[in-house]
N, C-alpha and C positions, 0 to 999 in steps of 0.2 A: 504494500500500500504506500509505503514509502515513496520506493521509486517511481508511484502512478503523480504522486504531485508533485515533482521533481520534471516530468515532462509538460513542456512550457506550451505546445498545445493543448493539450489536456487543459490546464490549466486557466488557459485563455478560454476557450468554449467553456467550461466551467463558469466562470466569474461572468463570463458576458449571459448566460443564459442566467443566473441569477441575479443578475445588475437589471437587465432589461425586466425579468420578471418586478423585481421591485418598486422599478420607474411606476411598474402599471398602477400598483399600487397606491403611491405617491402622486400619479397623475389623475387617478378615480377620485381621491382627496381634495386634491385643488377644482379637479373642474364639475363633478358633482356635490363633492363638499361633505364627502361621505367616507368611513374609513371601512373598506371591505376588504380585510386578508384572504379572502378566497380567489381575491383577485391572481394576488403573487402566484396560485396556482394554475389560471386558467388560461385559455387561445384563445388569441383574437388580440386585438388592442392593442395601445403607442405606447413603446415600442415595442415591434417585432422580436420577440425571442427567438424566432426560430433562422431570423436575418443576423441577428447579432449575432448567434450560438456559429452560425457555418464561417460568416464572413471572419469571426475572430481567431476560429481553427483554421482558415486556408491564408490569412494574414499571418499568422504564426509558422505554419507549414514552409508557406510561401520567403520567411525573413530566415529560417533554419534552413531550410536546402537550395534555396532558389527555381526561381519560378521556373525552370526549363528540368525539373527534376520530376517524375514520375508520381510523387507522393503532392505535388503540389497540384499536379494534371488532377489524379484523381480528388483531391480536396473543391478544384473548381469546379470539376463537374456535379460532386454531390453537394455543393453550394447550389447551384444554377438547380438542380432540380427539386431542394426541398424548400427555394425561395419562390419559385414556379408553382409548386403545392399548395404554398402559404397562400401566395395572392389568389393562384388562379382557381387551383380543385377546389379547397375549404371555403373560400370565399362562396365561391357558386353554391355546394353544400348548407353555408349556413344563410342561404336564401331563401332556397328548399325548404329547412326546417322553420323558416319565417313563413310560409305560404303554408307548409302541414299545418304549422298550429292556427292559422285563420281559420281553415277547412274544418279543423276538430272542433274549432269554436261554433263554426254555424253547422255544424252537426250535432254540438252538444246541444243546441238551441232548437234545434228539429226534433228531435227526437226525444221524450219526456222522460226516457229511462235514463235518460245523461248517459253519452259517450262521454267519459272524464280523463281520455289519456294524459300524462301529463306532457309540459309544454316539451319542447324541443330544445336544447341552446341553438342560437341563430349567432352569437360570434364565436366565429372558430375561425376565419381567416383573415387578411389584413388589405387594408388598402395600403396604396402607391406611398404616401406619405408614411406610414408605418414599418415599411419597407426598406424604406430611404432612412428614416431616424436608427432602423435597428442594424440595417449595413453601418452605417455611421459608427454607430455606438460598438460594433462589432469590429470595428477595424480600429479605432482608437483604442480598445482595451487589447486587442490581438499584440498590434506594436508595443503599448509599455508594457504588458507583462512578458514580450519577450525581450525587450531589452530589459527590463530590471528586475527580472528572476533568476 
């Protein structure tokens, strides 16, 4: 276990996927004006966890071997497609579950025996600005924790 926090990607995706989680947090606070810790756990929302988490592992990959190294090919790709997931599957998804739960509602309302499923989460993916903040945040913490670990 040692040796696992000693490696300075690891490291970086680590801190960035819990930095960004906590922002959410801190950001539910200022702009709803409400403290909800389940936030720090959940998808969706500014910033991207899941942009910070890859961009700060393929930042770190990228400053340890160099970019024309094989470890850092694969880091950009599995960047590029779990920031592709974020914005584009999950998004679409928790649209989906926006629209299920209308439908369960004017069914619960037809129907006197209550259809009561419950709701669906509808954020699970992120927009373009969320995106953008969690590359950001993901690439600033990838650099200093590889330079000062």
């Amino acid at each position: 276990m040692e040796n696992l926090f000693a490696n300075k990607p690891f490291v970086a995706a680590f801190v960035a996927v819990v930095t960004a989680q906590l922002l959410k947090t801190i950001f539910n606070l200022i702009i709803d004006g409400e403290f909800n810790l389940k936030r720090a756990a959940s998808t969706g929302g500014m910033p991207s966890s899941h942009a910070a988490t890859v961009v700060a592992l393929s930042t770190s990959i990228g400053m340890l071997h160099g970019i024309e190294s094989p470890l850092f090919a694969i880091a950009i790709v599995f960047s590029i497609i779990v920031i592709y997931d974020a914005v584009g599957i999950r998004q679409a998804a928790g649209k989906h579950a926006k629209m299920l739960n209308e439908w369960s509602k004017i069914l619960s309302e037809i129907y006197e025996n209550g259809i009561q499923p419950a709701n669906l989460k509808t954020l699970l993916g992120h927009n373009y600005p969320q995106v953008l903040a969690g590359s950001g945040l993901g690439l600033l913490i990838g650099y200093l924790v590889t330079i000062y670990l």
